[in-house]
C-alpha positions as CSV (number, residue, x, y, z in Angstrom):
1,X,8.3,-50.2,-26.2
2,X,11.8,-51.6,-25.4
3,X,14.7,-50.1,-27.8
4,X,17.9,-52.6,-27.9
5,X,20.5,-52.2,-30.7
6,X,20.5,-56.0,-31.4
7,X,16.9,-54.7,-33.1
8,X,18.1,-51.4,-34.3
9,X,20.5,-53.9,-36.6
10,X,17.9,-56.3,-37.2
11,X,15.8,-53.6,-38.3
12,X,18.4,-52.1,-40.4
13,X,19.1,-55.5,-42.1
14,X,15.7,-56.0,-43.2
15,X,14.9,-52.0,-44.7
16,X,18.8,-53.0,-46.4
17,X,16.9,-56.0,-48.1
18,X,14.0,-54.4,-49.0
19,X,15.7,-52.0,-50.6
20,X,18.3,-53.7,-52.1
21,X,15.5,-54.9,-54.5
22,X,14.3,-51.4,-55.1
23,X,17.5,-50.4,-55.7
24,X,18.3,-52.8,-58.8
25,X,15.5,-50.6,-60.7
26,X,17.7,-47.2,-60.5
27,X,20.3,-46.0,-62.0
28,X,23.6,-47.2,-61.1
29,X,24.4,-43.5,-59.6
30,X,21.5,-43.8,-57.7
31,X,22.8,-47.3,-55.9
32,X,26.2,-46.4,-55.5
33,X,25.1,-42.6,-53.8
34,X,22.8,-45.4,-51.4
35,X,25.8,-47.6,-51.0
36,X,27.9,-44.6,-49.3
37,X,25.1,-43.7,-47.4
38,X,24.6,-47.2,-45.9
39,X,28.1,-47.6,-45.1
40,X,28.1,-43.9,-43.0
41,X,25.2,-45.2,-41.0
42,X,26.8,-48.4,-40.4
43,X,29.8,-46.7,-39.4
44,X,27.7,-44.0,-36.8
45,X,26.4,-46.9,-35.5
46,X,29.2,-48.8,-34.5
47,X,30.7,-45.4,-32.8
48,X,27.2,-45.2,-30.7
49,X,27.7,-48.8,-29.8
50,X,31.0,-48.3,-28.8
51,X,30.1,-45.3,-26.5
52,X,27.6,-47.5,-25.0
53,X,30.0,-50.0,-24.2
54,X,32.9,-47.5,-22.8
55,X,30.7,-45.5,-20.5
56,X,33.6,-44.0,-18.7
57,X,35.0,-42.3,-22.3
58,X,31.2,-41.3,-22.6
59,X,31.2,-38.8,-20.0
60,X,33.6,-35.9,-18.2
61,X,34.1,-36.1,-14.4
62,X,31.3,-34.1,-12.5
63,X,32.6,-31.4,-10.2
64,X,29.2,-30.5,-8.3
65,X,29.8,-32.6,-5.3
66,X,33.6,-31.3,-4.9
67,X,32.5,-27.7,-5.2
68,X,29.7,-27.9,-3.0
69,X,31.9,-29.8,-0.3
70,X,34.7,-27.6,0.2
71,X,33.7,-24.3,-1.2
72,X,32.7,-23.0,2.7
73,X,36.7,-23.4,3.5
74,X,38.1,-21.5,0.3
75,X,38.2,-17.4,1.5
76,X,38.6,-13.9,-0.6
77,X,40.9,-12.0,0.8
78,X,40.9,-8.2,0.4
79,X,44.1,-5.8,1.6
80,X,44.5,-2.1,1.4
81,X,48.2,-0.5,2.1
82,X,49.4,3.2,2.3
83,X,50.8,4.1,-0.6
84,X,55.1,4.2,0.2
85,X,56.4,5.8,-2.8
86,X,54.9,8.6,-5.5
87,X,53.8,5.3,-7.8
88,X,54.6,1.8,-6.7
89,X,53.2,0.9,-10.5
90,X,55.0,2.7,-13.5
91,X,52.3,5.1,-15.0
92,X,49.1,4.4,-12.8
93,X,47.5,6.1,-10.0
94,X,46.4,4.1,-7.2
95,X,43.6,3.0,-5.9
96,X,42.2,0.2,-8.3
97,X,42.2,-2.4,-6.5
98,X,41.5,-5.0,-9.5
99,X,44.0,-3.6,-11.5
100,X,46.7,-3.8,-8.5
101,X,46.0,-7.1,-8.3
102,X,46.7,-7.9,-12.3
103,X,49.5,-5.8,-12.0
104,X,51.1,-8.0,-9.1
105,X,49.7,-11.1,-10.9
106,X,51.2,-10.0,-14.5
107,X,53.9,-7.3,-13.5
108,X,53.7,-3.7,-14.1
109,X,52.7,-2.2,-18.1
110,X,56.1,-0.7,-19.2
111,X,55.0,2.9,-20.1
112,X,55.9,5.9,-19.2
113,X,55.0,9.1,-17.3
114,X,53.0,8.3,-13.6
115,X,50.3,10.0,-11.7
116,X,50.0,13.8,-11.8
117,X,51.7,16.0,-9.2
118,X,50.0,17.2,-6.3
119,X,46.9,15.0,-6.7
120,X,46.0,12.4,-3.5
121,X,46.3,9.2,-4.0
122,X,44.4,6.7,-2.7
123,X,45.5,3.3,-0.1
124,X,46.3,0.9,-2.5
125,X,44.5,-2.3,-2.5
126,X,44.8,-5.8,-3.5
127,X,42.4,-9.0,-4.2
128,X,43.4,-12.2,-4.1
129,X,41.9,-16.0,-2.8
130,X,43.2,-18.2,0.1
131,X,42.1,-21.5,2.6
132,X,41.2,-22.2,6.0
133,X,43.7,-25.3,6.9
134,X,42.7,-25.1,10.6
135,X,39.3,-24.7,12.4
136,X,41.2,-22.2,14.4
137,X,41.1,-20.0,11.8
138,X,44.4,-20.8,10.5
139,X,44.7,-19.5,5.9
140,X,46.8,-20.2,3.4
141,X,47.8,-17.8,0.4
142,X,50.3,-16.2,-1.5
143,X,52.8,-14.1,-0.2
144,X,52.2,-11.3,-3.3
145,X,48.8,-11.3,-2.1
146,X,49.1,-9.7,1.6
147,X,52.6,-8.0,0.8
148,X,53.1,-4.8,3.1
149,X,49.6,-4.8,3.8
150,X,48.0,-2.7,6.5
151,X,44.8,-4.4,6.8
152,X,43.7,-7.9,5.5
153,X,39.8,-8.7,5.6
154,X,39.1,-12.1,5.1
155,X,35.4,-12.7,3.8
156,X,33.7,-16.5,4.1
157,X,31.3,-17.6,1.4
158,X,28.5,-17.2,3.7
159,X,29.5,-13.2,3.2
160,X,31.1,-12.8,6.7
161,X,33.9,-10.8,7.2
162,X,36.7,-10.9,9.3
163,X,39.9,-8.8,10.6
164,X,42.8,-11.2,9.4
165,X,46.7,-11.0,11.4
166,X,50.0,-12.1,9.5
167,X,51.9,-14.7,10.9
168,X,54.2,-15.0,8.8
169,X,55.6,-14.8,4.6
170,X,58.0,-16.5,3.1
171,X,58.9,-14.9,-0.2
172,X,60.9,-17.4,-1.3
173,X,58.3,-19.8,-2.0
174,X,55.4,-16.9,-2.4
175,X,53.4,-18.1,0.7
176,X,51.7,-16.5,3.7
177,X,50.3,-18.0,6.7
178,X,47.4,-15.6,8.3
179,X,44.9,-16.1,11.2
180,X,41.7,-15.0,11.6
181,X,40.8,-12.8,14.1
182,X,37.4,-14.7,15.7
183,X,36.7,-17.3,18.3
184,X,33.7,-19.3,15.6
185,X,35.2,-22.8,14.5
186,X,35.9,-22.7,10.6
187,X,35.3,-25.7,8.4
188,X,38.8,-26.9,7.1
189,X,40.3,-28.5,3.6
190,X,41.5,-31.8,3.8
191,X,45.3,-32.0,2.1
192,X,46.3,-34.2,-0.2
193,X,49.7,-35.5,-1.2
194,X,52.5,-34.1,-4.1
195,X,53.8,-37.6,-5.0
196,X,50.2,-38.8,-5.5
197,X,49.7,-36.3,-8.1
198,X,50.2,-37.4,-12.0
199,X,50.2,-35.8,-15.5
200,X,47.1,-36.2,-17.0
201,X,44.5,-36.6,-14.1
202,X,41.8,-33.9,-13.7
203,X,41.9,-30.7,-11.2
204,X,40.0,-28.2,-10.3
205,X,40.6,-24.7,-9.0
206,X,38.3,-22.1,-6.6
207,X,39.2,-18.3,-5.9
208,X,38.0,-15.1,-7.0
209,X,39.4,-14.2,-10.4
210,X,38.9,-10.1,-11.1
211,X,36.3,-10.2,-7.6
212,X,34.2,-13.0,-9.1
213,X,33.7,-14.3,-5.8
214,X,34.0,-18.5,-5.7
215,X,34.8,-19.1,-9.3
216,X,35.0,-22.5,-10.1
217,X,37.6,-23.8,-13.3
218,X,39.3,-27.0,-14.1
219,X,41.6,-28.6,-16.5
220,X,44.2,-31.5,-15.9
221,X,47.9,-31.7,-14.8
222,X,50.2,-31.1,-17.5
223,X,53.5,-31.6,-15.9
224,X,55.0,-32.1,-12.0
225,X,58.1,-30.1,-11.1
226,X,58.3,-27.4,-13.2
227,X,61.2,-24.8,-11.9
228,X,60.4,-21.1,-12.7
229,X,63.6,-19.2,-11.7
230,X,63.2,-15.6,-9.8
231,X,66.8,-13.6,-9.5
232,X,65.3,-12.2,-6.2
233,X,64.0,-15.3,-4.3
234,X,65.8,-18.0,-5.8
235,X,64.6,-21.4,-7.2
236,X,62.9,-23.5,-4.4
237,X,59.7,-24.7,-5.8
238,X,58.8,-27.5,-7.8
239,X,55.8,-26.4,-9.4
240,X,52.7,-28.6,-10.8
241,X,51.5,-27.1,-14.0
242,X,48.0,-27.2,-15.3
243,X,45.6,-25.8,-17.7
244,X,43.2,-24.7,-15.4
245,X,42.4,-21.5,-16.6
246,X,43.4,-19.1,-13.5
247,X,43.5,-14.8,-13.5
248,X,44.2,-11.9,-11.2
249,X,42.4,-12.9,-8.1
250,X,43.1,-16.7,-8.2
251,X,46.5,-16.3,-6.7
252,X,46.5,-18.2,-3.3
253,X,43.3,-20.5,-4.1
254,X,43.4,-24.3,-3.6
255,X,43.8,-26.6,-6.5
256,X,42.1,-29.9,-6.0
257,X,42.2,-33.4,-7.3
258,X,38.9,-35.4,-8.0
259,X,39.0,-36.4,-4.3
260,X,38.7,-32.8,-3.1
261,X,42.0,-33.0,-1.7
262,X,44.0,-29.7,-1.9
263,X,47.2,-30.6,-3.8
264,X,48.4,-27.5,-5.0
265,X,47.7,-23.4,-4.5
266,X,47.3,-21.2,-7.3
267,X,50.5,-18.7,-7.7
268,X,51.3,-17.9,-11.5
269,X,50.7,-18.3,-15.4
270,X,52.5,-17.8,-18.2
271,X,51.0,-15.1,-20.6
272,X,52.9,-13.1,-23.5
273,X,49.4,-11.1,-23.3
274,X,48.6,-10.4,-19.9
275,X,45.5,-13.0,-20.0
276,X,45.4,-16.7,-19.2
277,X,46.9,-18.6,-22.5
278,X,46.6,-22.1,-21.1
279,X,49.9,-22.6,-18.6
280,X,49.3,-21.8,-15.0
281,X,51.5,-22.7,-12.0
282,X,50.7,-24.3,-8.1
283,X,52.8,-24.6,-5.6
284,X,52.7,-28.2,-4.5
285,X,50.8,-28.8,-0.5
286,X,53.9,-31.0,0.6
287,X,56.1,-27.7,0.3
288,X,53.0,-25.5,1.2
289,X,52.6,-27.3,4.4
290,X,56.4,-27.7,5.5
291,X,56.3,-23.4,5.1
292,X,53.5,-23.3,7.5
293,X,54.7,-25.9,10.1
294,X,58.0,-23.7,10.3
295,X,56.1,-20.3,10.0
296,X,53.4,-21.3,13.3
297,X,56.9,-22.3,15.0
298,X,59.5,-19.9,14.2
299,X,58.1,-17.6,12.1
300,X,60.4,-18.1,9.8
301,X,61.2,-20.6,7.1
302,X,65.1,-22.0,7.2
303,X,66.2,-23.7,3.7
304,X,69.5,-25.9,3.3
305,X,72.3,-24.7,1.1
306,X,75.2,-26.0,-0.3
307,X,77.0,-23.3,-1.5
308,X,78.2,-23.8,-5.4
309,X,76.8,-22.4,-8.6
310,X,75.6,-24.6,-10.8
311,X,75.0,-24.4,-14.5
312,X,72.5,-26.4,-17.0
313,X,74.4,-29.2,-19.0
314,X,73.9,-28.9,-22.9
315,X,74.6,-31.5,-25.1
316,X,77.7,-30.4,-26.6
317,X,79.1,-29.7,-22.8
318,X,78.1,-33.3,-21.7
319,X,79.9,-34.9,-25.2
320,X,83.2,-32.7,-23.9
321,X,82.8,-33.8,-20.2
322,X,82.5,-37.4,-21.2
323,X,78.4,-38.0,-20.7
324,X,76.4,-39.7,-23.0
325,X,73.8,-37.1,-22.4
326,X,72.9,-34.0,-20.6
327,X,72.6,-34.6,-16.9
328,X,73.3,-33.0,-13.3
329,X,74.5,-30.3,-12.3
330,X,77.4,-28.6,-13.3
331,X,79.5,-26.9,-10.9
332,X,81.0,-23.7,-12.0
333,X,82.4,-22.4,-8.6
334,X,82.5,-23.8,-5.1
335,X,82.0,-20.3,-2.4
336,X,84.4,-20.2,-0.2
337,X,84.2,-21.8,3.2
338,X,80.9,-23.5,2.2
339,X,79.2,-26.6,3.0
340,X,80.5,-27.8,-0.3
341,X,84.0,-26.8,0.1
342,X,83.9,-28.5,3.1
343,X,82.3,-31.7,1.7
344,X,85.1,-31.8,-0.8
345,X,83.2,-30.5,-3.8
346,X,85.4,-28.9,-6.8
347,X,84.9,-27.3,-10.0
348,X,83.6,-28.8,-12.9
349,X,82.4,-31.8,-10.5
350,X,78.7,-33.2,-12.3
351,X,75.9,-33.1,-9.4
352,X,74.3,-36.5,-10.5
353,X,72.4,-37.5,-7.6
354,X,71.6,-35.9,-4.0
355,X,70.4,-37.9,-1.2
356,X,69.1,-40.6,-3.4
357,X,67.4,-38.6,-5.8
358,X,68.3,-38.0,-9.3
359,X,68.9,-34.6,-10.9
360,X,68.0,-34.7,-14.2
361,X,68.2,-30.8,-14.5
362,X,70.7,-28.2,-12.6
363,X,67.4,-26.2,-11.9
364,X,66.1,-29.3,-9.9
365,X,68.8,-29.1,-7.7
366,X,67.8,-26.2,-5.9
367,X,64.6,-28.0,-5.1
368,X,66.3,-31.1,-3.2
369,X,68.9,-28.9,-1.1
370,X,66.2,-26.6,0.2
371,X,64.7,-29.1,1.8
372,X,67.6,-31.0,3.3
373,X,67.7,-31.1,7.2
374,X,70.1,-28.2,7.8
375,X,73.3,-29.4,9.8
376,X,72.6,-33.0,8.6
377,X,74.8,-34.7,6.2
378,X,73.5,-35.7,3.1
379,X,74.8,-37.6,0.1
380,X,75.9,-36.7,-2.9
381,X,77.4,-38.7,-5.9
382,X,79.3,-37.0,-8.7
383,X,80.9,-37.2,-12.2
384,X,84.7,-36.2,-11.6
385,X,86.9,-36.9,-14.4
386,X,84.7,-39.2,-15.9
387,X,84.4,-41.3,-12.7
388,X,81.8,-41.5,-9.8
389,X,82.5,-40.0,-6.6
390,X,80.2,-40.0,-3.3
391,X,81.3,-37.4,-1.1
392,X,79.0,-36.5,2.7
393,X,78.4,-32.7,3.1
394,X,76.6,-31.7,6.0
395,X,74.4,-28.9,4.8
396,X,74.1,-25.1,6.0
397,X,71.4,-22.7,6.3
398,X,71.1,-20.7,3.4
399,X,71.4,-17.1,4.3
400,X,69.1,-14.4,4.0
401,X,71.0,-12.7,1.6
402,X,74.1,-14.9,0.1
403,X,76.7,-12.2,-1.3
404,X,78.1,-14.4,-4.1
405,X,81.6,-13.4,-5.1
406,X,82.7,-11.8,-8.3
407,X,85.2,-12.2,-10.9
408,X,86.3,-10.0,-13.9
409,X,89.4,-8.9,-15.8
410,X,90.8,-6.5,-17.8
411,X,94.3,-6.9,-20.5
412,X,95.9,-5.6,-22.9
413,X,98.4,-8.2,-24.7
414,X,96.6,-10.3,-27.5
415,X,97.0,-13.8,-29.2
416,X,94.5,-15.0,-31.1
417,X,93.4,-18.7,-30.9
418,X,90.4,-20.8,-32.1
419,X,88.6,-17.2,-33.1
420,X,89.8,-15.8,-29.6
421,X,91.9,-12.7,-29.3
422,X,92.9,-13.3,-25.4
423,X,95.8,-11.3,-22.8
424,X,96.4,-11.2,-19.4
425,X,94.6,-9.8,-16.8
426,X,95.5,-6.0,-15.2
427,X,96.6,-5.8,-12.4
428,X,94.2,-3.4,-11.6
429,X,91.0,-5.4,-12.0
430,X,93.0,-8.2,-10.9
431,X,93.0,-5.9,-7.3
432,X,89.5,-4.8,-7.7
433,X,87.6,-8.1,-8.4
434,X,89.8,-10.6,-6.3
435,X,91.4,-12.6,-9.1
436,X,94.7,-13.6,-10.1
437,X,94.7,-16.1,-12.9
438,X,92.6,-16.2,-16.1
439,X,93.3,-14.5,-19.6
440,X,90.7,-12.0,-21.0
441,X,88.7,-12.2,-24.6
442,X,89.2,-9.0,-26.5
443,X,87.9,-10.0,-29.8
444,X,85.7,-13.2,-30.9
445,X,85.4,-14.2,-34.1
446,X,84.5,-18.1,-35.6
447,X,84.3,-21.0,-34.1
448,X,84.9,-19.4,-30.8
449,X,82.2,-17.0,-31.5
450,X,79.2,-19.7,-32.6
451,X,80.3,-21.2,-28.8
452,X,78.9,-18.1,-27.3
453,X,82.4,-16.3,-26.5
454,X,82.1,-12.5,-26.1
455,X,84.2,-9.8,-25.2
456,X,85.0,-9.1,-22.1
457,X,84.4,-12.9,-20.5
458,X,87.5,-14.1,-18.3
459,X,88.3,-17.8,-18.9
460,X,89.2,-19.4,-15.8
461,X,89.4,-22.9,-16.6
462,X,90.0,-25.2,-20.4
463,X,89.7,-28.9,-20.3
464,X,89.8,-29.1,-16.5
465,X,92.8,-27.5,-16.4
466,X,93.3,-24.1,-14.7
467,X,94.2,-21.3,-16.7
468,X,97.1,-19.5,-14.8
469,X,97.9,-17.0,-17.3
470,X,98.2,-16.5,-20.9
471,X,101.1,-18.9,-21.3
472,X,99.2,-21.9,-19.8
473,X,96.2,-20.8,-22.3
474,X,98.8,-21.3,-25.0
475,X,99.7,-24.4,-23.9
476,X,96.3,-26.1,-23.5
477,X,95.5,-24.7,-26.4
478,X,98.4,-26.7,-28.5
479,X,96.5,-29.7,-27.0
480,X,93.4,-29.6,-28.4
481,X,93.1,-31.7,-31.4
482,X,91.0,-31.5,-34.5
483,X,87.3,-33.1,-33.4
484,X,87.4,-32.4,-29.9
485,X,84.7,-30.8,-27.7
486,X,86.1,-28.7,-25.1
487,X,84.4,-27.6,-22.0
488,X,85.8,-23.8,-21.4
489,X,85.0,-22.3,-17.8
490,X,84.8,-18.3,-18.2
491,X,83.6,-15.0,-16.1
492,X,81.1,-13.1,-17.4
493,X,80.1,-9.9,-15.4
494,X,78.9,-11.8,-12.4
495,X,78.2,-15.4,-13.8
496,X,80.4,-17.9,-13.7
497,X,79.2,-20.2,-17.1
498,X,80.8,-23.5,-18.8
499,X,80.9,-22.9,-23.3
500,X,81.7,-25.7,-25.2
501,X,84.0,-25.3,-27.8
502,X,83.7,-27.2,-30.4
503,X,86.7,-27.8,-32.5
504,X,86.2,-28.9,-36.0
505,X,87.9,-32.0,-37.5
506,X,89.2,-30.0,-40.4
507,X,91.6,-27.7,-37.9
508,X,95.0,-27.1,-38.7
């Protein structure tokens, strides 16, 4: 018997007739309880009909053919290390080799107390995921994964195992490039492309989450570009955040889009408990890949740098610098002898675009110069004064470890204006931290103090003017009128930072 819905209505239609004429014998609560009921299965039925039409919002994408298809080139990678201090891990003995890897994945527990004395302890090991890129025997992973390792053992999902060399790590964008010690021909993942990735579209992830060996999850793309600062290697990845639920043993596993291309590799989450709460992290392949070409050629990876610290634009900061809105990147100092000073960068210049691209953020800076051509010159426009400027710098390699310089002060004459109790810099710090100019903030106290002034912080520079000495700060302070937001460079400890001080409209 054929089933359409053109007869399902018919069919409804005529039972509606039918007992329409029943109906007009019951009581009128009886009808009107039948009247609701009509109208919910006339409205179920026009949701089924409209599934039927919209097959596509019917069903969710099916990932058996991906998985099945690239799962032989996705590898678990096991490493063991000698222990090279009395506890690497703050209140754990080694030797767990699924909690070394959470701990790597997560950071250490902050307890107390560590492993008893005179007990051995045990190599430490770590789990983690990675891909063959080249029949060779060429894998990709995460730097964390294979740090200091001894011995790295690469298994296949056919359960072979193989010795595994380091060719080399670049811990500035958590990768590691390894080759498999074997003369067989390894099937390969076919890479996909960053700028073909968008917000919203479906991936999937493989690795080995706690030793679950070729663990399959998947989610979508929630946003492209994501920068996740790290004081020790800098800010040089543009990461592609997902959902895609990923744990302690993911880390260096592909992420792939419904084409089973590899677009990404699992590095990070964020969690406040130490599980997966719905915000993980992949490095994109297009920087994956440009670590590996310079890795199999130099062993090394060689970034660009410009030389200037940069802070993030608030809104108040933009109003005093004359934007509309928060943009660029601020320049709060220009190193010495850099690219930039060179190029003709200055203080307080606006970073608005680098070779053609936009900078929306001051974090997404970083990710553009690292991947300039290093002794090329590259453009960059600017807000200066409240008017463009395109200057040429030809960019430098950054260094392995850039010694930033630092500024400080110490006083002891006062004068208190706008909430700030400021005096002149000692010549004693003034000898010991390289500076000459600036006034020092002894106390803090009302408007200054709801602009984030403390004690202690050195103010360099006030409404691009420099601040010589405390006379000069008097006398840019008699400028300021009533209303104005003023941009106020200052030294704290070892940051150079931009506060906007707002001035209210009532002043006197």
């Amino acid at each position: 018997m054929c089933w359409c819905p053109h007869q399902f209505l018919t069919n409804f239609e005529e039972k509606s007739t039918m007992q329409n004429s029943i109906n007009s014998h019951l009581p009128s609560e009886h009808r009107r309880f039948q009247t609701k009921v009509k109208g919910l299965l006339a409205l179920v039925a026009v949701s089924f009909f409209a599934l039927l039409s919209n097959p596509a919002a019917a069903q969710l994408p099916d990932f058996t053919s991906l998985v099945k298809n690239n799962e032989a080139a996705v590898v678990n990678i096991s490493t063991t290390s000698e222990p090279k201090s009395r506890s690497s891990i703050p209140g754990r003995p080694g030797g767990d080799e699924r909690l070394e890897e959470f701990y790597r994945f997560f950071g250490p527990p902050g307890g107390n107390g560590g492993p008893r004395g005179g007990q051995p302890r045990n190599p430490n090991r770590s789990l983690g995921s990675g891909f063959i890129i080249a029949k060779d025997g060429y894998v990709l992973t995460n730097n964390h994964v294979v740090d200091d390792a001894d011995e790295i053992i690469v298994r296949t999902s056919d359960r072979r195992e193989y010795e595994a060399t380091l060719v080399g790590a670049d811990p500035r964008s958590d990768l590691a490039l390894l080759k498999i010690e074997s003369k067989a021909e390894f099937p390969v993942l076919k890479m996909g492309n960053f700028d073909d990735v968008e917000v919203g579209q479906w991936v999937l992830a493989i690795g080995s989450p706690f030793g679950f060996d070729y663990s399959v999850t998947a989610g979508i793309v929630s946003a492209k570009g994501r920068s996740l600062s790290n004081p020790r290697t800098g800010n040089y990845v543009p990461f592609i955040q997902t959902d895609v639920a990923i744990n302690p043993g993911n880390s260096g596993g592909p992420l792939f889009n419904l084409d089973g291309e590899v677009v990404g590799i699992n590095s990070q989450i964020y969690s406040n408990s130490g599980g997966f709460m719905g915000v993980s992290f992949a490095i994109p392949i297009d920087i994956a890949m440009d670590v590996v070409d310079q890795l199999k050629d130099n062993g090394r990876v060689s970034r660009g740098w410009l030389g200037v610290e940069i802070l993030e634009l608030t809104k108040d900061l933009a109003e005093g610098f004359g934007l509309d809105r928060p943009q660029g990147a601020l320049v709060t100092r220009v190193l010495k002898d850099s690219p930039a000073e060179k190029g003709g960068l200055l203080d307080e210049d606006i970073i608005l675009e680098f070779n053609g691209d936009e900078i929306p953020r001051a974090s997404d800076l970083p990710h553009f110069v690292g991947r300039a051509p290093v002794g090329e010159a590259s453009k960059v426009i600017v807000m200066r004064e409240g008017k463009k400027v395109k200057l040429k710098v030809t960019i430098g390699e950054l260094p392995e470890n850039p010694q930033l310089q630092r500024l400080g002060s110490r006083s002891n004459a006062q004068e208190n204006t706008f909430g700030l109790t400021v005096g002149a810099v000692s010549p004693q710090v003034s000898r010991e931290l390289g500076i000459d100019t600036g006034v020092e903030v002894f106390a803090v106290e009302g408007i200054a103090q709801s602009a984030g002034f403390a004690v202690g912080d050195v103010i360099l520079r006030m409404r691009g003017q420099k601040v010589d000495d405390l006379d000069k700060f008097k006398e840019i302070a008699d400028l300021i009128k009533p209303g104005q937001v003023v941009p106020v460079k200052i030294q704290r400890q070892q940051r150079s930072l931009y506060l906007a001080l707002k001035v209210p409209s009532d002043k006197k």
